[in-house]
C-alpha positions as CSV (number, residue, x, y, z in Angstrom):
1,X,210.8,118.5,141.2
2,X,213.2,120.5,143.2
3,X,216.9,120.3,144.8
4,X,216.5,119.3,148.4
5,X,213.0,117.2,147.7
6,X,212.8,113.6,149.1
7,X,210.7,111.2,147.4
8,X,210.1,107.5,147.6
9,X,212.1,105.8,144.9
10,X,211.2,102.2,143.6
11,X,213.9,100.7,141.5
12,X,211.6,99.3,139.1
13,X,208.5,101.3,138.5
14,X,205.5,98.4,138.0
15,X,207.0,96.3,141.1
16,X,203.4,97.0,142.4
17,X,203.8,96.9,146.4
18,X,207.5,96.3,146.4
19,X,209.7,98.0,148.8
20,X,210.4,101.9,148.4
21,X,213.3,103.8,149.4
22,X,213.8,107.5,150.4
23,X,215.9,109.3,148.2
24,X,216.4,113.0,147.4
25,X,217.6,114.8,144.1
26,X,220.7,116.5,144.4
27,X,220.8,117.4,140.4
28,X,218.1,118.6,138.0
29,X,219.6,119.7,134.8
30,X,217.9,120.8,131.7
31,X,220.2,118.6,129.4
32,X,220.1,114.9,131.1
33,X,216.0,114.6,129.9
34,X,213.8,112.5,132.3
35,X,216.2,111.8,134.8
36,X,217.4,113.5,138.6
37,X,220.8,113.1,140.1
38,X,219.8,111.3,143.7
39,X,221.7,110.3,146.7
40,X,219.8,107.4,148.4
41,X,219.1,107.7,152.0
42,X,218.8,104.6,153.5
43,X,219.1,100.5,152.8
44,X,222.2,98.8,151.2
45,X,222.7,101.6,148.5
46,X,222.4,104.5,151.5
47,X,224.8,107.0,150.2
48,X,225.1,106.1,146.7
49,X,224.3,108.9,144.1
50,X,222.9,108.2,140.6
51,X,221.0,109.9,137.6
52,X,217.6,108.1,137.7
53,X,214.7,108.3,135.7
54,X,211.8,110.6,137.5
55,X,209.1,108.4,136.7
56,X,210.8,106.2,139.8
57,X,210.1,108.6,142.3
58,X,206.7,107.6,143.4
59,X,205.1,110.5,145.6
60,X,207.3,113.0,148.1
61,X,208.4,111.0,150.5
62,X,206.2,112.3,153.4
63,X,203.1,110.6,151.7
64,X,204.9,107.5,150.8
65,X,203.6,105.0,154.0
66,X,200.2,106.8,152.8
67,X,200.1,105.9,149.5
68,X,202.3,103.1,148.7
69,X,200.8,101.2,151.5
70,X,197.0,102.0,150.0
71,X,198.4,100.7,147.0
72,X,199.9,98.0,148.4
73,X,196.8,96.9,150.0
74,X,194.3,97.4,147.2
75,X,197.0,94.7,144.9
76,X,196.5,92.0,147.7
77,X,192.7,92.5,147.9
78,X,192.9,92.0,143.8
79,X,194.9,88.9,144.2
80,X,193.2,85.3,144.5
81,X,192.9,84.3,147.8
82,X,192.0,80.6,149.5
83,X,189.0,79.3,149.3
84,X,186.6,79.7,151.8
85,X,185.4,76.8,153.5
């Protein structure tokens, strides 16, 4: 992880096909451990900058519709659907 990446963020890691937001680090330093300063881009916290922890940044955030939608997608297949008539 560099300065200047953008990576999908997900405020809480297992939300499994919850919404992700584009974020990119601003801080890495050697002494906070497991965590990136980030200023979010967009939604209600667009602006704000926080230390979060890096296992919340799912993929860079030019494969994030890519992936997160596959994954997405492959939770609804798992989950029980109607009966078929």
């Amino acid at each position: 992880m560099e300065l200047g990446q953008r990576y999908a963020y997900r405020e809480h890691r297992t939300d499994y096909g919850g919404p992700v937001w584009p974020v990119e680090i601003i801080k890495v330093d050697a002494k906070v451990k497991g965590r990136v300063r980030v200023v979010h881009l967009e939604g209600e916290y667009s602006g704000l900058q926080e230390w979060v922890p890096k296992i919340r940044l799912l993929v860079p955030a030019s494969e994030a519709a890519e992936k997160c939608g596959l994954i997405a997608k492959q939770i609804r297949d798992k989950s029980p659907g109607k009966a078929a008539f």
